[in-house]
C-alpha positions in Angstrom: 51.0 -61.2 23.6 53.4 -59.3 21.2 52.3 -56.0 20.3 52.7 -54.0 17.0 51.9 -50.0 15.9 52.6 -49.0 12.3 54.6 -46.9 11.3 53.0 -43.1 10.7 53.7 -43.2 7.1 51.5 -46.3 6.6 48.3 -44.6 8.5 45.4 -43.4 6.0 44.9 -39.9 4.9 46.5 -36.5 6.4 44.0 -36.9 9.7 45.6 -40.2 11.5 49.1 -37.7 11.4 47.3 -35.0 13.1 47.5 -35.6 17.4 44.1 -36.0 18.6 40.9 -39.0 18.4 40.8 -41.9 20.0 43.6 -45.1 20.7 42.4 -48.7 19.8 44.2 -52.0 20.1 43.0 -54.4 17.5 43.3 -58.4 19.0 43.9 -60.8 16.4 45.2 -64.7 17.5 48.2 -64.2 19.6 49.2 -60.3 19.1 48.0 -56.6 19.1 48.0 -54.0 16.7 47.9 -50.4 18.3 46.2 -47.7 15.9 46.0 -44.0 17.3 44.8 -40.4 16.5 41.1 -41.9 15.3 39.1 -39.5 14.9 35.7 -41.5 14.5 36.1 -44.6 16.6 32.8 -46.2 15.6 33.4 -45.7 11.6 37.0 -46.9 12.0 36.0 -50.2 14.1 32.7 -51.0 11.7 34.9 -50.6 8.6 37.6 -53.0 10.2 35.4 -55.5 12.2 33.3 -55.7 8.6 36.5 -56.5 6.2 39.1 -58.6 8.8 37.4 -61.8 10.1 40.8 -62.8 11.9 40.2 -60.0 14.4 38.9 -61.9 17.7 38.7 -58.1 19.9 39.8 -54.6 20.9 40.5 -52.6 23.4 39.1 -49.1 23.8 39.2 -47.1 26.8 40.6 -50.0 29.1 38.0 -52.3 27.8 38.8 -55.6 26.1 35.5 -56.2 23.8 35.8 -59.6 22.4 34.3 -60.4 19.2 34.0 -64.3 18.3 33.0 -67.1 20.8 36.2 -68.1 22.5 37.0 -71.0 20.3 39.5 -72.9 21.9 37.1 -73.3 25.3 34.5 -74.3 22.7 36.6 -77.6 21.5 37.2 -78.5 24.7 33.5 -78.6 25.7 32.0 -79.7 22.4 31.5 -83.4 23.8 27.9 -84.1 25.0 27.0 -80.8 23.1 24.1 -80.8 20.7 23.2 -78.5 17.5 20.0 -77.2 16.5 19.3 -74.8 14.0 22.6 -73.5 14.1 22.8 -73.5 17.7 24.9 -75.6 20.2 23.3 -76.5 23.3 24.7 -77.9 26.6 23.3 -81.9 27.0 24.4 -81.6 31.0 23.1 -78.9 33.0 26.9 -79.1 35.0 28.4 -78.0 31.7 29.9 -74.6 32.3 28.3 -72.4 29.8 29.8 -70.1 26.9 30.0 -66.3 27.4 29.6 -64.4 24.3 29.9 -60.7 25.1 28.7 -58.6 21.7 30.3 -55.9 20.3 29.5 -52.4 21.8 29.8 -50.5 18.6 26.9 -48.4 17.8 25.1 -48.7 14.6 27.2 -52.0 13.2 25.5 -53.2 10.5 25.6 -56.6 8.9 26.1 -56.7 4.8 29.3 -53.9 4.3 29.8 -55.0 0.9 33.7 -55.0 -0.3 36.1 -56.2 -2.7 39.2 -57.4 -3.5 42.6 -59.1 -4.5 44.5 -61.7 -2.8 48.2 -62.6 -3.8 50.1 -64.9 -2.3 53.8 -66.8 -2.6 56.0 -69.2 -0.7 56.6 -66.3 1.9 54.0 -63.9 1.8 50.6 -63.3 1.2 49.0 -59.4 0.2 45.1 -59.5 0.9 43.7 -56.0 -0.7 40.4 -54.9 0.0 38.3 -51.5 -0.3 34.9 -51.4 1.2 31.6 -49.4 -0.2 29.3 -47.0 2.2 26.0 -47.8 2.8 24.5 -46.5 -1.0 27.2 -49.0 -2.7 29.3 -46.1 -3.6 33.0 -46.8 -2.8 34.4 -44.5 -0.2 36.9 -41.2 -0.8 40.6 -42.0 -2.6 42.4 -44.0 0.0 40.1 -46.7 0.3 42.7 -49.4 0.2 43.2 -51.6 2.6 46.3 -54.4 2.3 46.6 -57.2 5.2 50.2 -58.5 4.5 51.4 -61.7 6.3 54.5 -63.0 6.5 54.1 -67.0 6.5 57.7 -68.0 7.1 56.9 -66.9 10.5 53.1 -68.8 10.3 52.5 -72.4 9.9 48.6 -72.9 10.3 49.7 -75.3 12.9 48.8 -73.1 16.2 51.7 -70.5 15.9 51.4 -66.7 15.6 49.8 -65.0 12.5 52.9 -62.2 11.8 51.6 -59.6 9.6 50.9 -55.9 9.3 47.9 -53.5 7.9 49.0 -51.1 5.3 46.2 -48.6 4.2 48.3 -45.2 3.0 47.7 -44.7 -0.4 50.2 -42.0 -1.2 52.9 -44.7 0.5 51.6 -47.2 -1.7 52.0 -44.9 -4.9 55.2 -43.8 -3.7 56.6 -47.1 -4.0 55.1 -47.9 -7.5 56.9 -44.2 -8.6 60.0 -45.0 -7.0 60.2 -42.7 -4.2 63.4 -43.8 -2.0 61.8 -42.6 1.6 58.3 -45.0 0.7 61.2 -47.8 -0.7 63.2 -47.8 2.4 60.1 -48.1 4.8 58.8 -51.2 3.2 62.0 -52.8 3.1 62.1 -52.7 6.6 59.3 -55.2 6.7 60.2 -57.3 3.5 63.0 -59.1 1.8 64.0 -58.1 -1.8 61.7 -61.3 -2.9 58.9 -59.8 -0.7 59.6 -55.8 -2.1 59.2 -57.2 -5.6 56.3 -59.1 -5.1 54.5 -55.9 -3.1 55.5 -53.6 -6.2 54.0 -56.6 -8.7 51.1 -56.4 -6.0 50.4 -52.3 -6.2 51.0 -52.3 -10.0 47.8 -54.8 -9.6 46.0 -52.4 -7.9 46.8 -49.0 -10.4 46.1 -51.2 -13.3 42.6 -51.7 -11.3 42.5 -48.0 -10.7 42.5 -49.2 -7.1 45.3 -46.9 -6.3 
């Protein structure tokens, strides 16, 4: 399974920079995202678990937690399978039956409400979200959250989902102002097509007085 970490300059607010917190590795279909120096494990997992449904797991503390019923062992048993209110249930008591191990975080709540934009091209696709606390009040500045994916590198046919979380604000700003250190990091992960379609993207967002 490939594995990714983002770069430091692409890591919310001041504290993810500061050594110290907690080290999660975020499962989604086929690779890893490492995240480190999280100060509040449980916040940081309800906030992504709530606004990402292609994350399938994690790993914290040498524990893999996994978060949807394995869905490829599903379609293979789904014959002779019966639903009822929602629920599938086994026709033959041989049938092997269907772990589902729940999520140990504490306090997750159903209902985090959010919003956002979703752009998408021939290449790439920029899905921008921010999420509100539990009053409907949107969180502190830097409350952005873009899931970028590259689809030359994704079919839908089965193959890999390539992509990368970007939630730094002050990165994000630093590319709408120009700033050649923000510039060069992105282009690292995007074409010239791809750069302009990100700064058409953030523009978006500071319009919105997202950003």
């Amino acid at each position: 399974m490939k594995s990714y970490k983002p770069l430091d300059s692409m890591r919310t607010n001041s504290l993810s920079k500061i050594e110290g917190g907690g080290t999660v590795s975020i499962i989604r279909d086929g690779y890893v995202t490492e995240y480190t120096n999280i100060k509040n494990m449980d916040a940081y997992l309800t906030a992504a678990l709530s606004r990402d449904p292609s994350i399938t797991g994690y790993i914290y503390n040498g524990k893999t937690t996994n978060v949807h019923l394995n869905q490829e062992h599903m379609e293979n048993n789904m014959e002779d399978r019966i639903q009822i209110n929602g629920v599938w249930y086994a026709k033959e008591e041989e049938l092997e039956a269907v772990e589902y191990v729940k999520p140990t975080i504490s306090e997750l709540e159903p209902g985090v409400r959010y919003d956002g934009f979703v752009f998408e091209s021939n290449l790439y696709a920029f899905d921008c979200t921010r999420i509100y606390d539990e009053d409907g009040n949107l969180y502190k500045d830097g409350n952005v959250c873009i899931k970028f994916t590259d689809k030359s590198k994704y079919s839908g046919l089965g193959d890999v989902e390539i992509g990368e979380i970007w939630d730094n604000v002050d990165w994000m700003r630093g590319i709408i102002e120009n700033e050649v250190e923000a510039i060069e990091e992105a282009m690292q992960s995007l074409c010239s097509q791809g750069f302009a379609e990100l700064k058409e993207v953030l523009t978006t967002l500071r319009v919105a007085a997202w950003i």
